[in-house]
C-alpha positions in Angstrom: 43.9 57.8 185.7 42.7 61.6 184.8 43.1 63.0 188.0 40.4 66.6 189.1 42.6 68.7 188.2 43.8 67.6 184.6 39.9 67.1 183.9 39.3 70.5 185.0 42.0 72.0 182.8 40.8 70.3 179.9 37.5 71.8 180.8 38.8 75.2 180.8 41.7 75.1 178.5 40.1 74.6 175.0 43.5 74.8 172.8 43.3 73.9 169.1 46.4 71.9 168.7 47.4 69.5 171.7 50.4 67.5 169.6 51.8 66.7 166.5 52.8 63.7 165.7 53.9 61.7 162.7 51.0 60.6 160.5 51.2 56.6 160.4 49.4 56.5 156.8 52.4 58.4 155.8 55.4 58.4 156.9 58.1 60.6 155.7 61.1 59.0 154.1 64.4 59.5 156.8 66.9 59.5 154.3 65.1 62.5 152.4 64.5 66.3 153.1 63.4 67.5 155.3 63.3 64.6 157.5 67.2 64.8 157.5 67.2 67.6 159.6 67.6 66.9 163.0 65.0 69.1 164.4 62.4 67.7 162.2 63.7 63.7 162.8 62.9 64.3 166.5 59.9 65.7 165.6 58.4 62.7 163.3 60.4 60.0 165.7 59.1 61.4 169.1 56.3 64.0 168.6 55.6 67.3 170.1 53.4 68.4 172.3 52.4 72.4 172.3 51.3 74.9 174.8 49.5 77.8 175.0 52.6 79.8 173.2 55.2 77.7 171.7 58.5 79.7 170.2 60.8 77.9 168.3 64.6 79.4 168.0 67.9 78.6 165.9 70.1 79.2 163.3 69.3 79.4 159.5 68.8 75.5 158.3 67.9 74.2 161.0 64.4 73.5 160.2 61.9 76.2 162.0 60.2 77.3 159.1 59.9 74.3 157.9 58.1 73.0 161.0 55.7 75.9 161.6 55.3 75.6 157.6 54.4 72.1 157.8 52.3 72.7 161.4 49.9 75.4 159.4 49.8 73.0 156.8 48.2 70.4 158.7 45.6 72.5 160.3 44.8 73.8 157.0 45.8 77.2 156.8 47.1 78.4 153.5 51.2 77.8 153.1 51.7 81.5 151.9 49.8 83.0 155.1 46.1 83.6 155.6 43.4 81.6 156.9 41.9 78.0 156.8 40.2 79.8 153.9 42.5 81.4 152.1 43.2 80.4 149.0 45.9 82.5 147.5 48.8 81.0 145.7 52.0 82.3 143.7 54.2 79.2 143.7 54.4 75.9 145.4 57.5 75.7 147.4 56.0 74.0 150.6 58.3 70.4 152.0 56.5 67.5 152.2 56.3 67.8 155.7 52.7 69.1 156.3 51.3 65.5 154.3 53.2 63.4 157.0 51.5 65.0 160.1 48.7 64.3 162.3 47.8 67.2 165.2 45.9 66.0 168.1 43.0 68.3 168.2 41.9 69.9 171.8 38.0 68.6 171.9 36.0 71.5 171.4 38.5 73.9 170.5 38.2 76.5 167.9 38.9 75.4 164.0 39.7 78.8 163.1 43.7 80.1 162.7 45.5 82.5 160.7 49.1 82.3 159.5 51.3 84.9 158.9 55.2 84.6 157.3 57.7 87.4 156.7 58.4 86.2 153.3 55.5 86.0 151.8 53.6 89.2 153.6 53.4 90.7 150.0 51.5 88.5 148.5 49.1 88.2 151.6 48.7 92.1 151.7 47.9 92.0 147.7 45.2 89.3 148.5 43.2 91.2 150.9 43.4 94.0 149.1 41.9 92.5 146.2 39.3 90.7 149.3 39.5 93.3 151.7 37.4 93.2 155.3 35.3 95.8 156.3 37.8 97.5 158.3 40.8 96.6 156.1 43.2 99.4 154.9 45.3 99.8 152.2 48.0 97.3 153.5 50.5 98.3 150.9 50.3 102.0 151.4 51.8 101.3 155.2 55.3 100.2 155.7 56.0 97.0 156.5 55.9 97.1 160.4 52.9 99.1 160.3 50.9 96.8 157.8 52.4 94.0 160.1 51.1 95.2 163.6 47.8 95.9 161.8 46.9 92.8 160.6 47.4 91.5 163.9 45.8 93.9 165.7 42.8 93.2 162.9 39.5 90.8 164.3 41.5 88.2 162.4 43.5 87.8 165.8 40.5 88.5 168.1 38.9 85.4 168.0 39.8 82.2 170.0 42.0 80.1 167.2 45.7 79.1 166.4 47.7 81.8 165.2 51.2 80.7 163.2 54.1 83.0 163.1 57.2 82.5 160.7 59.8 85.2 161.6 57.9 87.8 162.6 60.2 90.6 163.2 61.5 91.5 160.0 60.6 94.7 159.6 59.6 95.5 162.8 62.0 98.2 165.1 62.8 97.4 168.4 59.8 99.3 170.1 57.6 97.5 167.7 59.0 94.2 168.5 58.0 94.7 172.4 54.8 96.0 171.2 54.5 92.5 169.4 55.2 91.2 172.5 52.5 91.7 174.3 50.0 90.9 171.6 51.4 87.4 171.9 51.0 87.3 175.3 47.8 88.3 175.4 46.8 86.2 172.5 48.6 83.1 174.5 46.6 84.2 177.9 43.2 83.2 176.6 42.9 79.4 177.3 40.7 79.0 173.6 43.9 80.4 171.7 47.3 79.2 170.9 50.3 80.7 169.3 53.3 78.6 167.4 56.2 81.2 166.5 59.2 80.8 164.3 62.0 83.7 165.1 65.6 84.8 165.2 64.6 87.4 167.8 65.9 87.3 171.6 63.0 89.8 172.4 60.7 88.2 170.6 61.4 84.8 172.6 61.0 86.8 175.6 57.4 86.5 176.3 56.1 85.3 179.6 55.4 82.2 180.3 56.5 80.2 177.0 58.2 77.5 176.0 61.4 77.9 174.1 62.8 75.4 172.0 65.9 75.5 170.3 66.7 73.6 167.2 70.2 72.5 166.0 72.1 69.8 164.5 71.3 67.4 167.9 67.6 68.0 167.6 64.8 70.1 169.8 66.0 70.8 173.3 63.3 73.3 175.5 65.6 75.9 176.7 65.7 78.8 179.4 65.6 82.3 177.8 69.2 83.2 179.2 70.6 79.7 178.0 69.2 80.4 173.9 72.2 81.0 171.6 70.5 83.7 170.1 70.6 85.8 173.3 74.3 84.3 174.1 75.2 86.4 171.1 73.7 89.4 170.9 74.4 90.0 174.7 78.5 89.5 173.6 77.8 91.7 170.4 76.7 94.6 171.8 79.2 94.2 175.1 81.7 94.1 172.1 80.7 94.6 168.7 84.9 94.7 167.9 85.1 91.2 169.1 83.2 89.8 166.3 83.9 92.9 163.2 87.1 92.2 163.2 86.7 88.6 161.8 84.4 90.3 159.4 85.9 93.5 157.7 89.0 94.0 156.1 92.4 94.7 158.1 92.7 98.8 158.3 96.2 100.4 157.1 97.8 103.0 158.9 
């Protein structure tokens, strides 16, 4: 039985994407990629269920592009970044991933979304240059970080939708990064908007209030910010960047 409360929240909280699930009509072969993958097993076998921001950590490999790939996929955002209109393409290297999904919409929720990926930023920023908004600059005449923070600070990211995020830190300095930080939170405080993020960055995975999940070889586990790997090693590196150089470089002579 819904009880008040949950009926209320649904009333208030409008998200775009409630779950994701594994679409019956078409299942994804387990014995091929990407479906061997742990991560991504656990994610067809069992489903998941997002929140307002939803941050997704772990090594190279282990799948997190490939979910947040195959998530913008299946809302219908463009694989190479953009919007559900965007329809910019350079070459097809998208898993079959995003045809073997089914999201549980939230009922009345916006349809609009944007998603942005590090490795594919130049072709994004050459396509809306050649489209550009009214208030668009010339994207590749700022560097990286600057073209980066722009589009997100652009009225692309000021409407309610879902907003997708592939590794969003490359290029971006430290101060940059915490001002990233509180554009996601701000994006993930309005109850119409919802943010799925794919990083390899401790301060990044530091926002308020969301849930962390860590992908290895054993699957998806939601994890505590002090418990991620990610922020088990770069707390030891720079307490002792020796400790882990030395496996690295070559022995010095005397």
């Amino acid at each position: 039985m819904t009880t008040v409360g949950e009926r209320d929240r649904w009333l208030t909280e409008q998200r775009p994407v409630r779950a994701v699930r594994e679409d019956p009509a078409h299942p994804l072969d387990r014995r091929s990629w990407p479906a061997t993958l742990a991560p991504i097993r656990q994610l067809l076998d069992d489903g998941l269920d997002l929140g307002a921001l939803t941050i997704l950590v772990g090594e190279n490999g282990t799948g997190k592009s490939t979910l947040v790939e195959a998530v913008a996929l299946a809302y219908g955002l463009s694989p190479e970044g953009g919007s559900t209109g965007a329809r910019h393409s350079t070459r097809s290297s998208e898993s079959p991933l995003g045809g073997a999904l089914h999201l549980t919409r939230g009922a009345g929720a916006s349809k609009w979304g944007y998603f942005v990926r590090a490795e594919t930023m130049h072709g994004l920023f050459t396509y809306l240059e050649d489209h550009p908004g009214a208030w668009d600059p010339e994207f590749h005449a700022l560097s990286h970080g600057e073209s980066f923070l722009t589009i997100l600070g652009s009225r692309r990211f000021t409407d309610p939708g879902f907003f997708v995020l592939d590794e969003p830190e490359a290029g971006l300095s430290f101060t940059s990064q915490l001002a990233l930080v509180g554009q996601l939170a701000e994006l993930a405080g309005d109850p119409r908007s919802q943010v799925l993020l794919a990083t390899h960055s401790p301060i990044l995975a530091a926002v308020p209030g969301a849930t962390l999940l860590q992908l290895d070889e054993h699957g998806i586990t939601t994890t505590a910010w002090k418990d991620l790997d990610v922020v088990d090693h770069y707390r030891r590196f720079l307490d002792g960047p020796g400790r882990y150089l030395r496996h690295l470089l070559p022995e010095q002579t005397p």
